[in-house]
C-alpha positions as MATLAB code, in Angstrom:
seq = 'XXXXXXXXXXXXXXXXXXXXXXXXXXXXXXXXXXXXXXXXXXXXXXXXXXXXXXXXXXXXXXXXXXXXXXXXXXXXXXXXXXXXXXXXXXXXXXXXXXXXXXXXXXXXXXXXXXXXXXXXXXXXXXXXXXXXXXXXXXXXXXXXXXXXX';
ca = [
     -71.386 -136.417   75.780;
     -71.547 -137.798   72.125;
     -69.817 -141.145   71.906;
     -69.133 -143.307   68.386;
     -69.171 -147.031   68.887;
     -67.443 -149.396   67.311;
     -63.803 -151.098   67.328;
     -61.062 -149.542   65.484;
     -58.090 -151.496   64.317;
     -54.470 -149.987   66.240;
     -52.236 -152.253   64.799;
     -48.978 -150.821   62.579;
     -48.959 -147.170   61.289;
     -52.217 -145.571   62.324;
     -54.297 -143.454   59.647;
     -57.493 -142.244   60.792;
     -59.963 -141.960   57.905;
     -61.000 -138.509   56.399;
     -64.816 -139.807   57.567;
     -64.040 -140.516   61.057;
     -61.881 -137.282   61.586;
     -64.875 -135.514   60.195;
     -67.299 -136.899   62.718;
     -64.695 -135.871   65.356;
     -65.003 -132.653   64.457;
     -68.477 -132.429   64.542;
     -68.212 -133.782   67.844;
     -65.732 -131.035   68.659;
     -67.733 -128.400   67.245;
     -70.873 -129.795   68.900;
     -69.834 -129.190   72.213;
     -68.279 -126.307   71.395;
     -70.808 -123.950   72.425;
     -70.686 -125.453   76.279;
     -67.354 -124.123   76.740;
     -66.597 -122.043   80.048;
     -64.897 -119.032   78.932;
     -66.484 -115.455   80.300;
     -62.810 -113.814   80.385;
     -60.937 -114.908   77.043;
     -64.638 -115.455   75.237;
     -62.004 -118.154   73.251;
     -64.512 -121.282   72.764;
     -62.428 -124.854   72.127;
     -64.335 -128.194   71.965;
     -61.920 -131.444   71.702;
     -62.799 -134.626   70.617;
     -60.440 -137.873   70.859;
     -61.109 -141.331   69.340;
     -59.729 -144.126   71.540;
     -59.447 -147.677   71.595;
     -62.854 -148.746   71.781;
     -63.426 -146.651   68.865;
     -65.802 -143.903   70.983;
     -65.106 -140.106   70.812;
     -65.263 -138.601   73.897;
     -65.279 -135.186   74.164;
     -65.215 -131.760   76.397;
     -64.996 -127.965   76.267;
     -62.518 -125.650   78.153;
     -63.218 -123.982   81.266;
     -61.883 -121.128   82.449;
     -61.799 -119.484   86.005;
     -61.294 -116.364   87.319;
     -57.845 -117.829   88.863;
     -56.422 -117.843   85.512;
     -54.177 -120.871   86.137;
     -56.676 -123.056   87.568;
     -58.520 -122.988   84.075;
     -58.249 -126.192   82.227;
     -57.759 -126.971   78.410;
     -60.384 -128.824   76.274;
     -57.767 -131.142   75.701;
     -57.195 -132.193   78.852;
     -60.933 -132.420   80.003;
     -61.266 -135.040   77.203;
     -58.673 -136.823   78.609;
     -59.572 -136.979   82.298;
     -63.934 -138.107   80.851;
     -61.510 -140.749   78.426;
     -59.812 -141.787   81.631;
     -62.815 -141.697   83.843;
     -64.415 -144.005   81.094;
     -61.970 -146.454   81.596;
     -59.857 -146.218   77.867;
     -55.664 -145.642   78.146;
     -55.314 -144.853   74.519;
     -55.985 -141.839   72.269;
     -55.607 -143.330   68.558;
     -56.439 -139.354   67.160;
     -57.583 -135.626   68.363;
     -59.530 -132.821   67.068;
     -59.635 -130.005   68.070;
     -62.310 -127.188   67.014;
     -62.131 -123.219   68.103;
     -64.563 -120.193   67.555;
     -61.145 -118.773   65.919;
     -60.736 -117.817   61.923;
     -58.026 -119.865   61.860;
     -57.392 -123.758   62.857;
     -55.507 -123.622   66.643;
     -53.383 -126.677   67.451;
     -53.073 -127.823   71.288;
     -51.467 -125.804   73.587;
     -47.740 -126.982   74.980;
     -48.987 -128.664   77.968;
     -51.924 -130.255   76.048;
     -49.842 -131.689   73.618;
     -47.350 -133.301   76.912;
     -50.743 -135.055   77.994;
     -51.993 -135.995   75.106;
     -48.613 -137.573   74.545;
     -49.029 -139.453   77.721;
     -52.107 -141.423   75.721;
     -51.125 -141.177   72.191;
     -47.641 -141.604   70.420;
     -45.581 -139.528   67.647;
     -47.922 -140.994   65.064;
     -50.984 -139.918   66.462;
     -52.962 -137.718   64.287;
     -53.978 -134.621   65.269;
     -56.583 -132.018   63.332;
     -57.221 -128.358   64.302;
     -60.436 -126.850   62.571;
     -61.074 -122.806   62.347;
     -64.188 -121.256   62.364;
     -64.409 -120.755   58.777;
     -63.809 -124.556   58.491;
     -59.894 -124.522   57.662;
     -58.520 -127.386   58.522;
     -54.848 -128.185   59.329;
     -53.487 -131.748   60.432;
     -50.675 -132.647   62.172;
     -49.194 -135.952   64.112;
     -48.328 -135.702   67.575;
     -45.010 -135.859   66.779;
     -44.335 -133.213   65.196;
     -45.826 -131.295   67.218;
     -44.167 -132.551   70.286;
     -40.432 -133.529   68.948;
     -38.107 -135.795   71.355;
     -41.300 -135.682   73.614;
     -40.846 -137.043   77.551;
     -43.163 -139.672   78.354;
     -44.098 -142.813   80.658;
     -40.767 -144.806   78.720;
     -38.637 -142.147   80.109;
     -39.175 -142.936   83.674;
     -38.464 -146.530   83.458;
];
């Protein structure tokens, strides 16, 4: 798995330089290839940059019980978890589709679970379209950890 050392500064507002959202998306679009998918044939590759400023990243993987498949997203989650870090400070997200594909519904409820409204997120196409969101927006009046205190 490609990781990026080096700290990365989380205090205030966060914006995630154009550079280091690039090299995410390499990283994305790296791993790409390794994805599991012999039924959709839809390739994802995630990359998220966390606190100790490393990008870890993973690949879907489908199975042939369709609900048991699991998201990009949420692979890169479980190897940031497994890796010890609690934080996602930005996502990308990179598909073998034409255009850019933002996370899925229930991707977007875990990321949440690491990130915060002002995390960015960036969806890259194929054709290298790129489209940028923050979590936030794409998950409005989300429910998190805060909610269950």
């Amino acid at each position: 798995m490609p990781e990026v050392e080096g700290p990365t500064d989380v205090e205030g507002p966060r914006e995630i330089e154009d550079a280091k959202l690039d090299e995410m998306l390499r990283a994305a679009r790296e791993i790409l290839p390794r994805a599991y998918v012999p039924y959709s044939g839809f390739h994802v590759g995630a990359a998220l940059l966390i606190e100790d400023g490393s990008i870890r990243t993973a690949v879907n993987v489908e199975n042939a019980s369709y609900p048991l498949s699991v998201c990009a997203e949420r692979n890169a989650v479980a190897s940031m978890v497994a890796s010890g870090g609690k934080k996602i400070l930005a996502a990308a997200v990179a598909t073998n589709a034409k255009t850019p594909t933002p996370p899925c519904g229930g991707c977007r409820q875990v990321l949440w679970e690491f990130g915060d409204a002002d995390t960015p997120v960036v969806a890259e196409g194929a054709e290298g379209v790129r489209v940028r969101w923050r979590l936030g927006d794409l998950l409005p009046d989300a429910f998190g950890p805060a909610d269950l205190r």
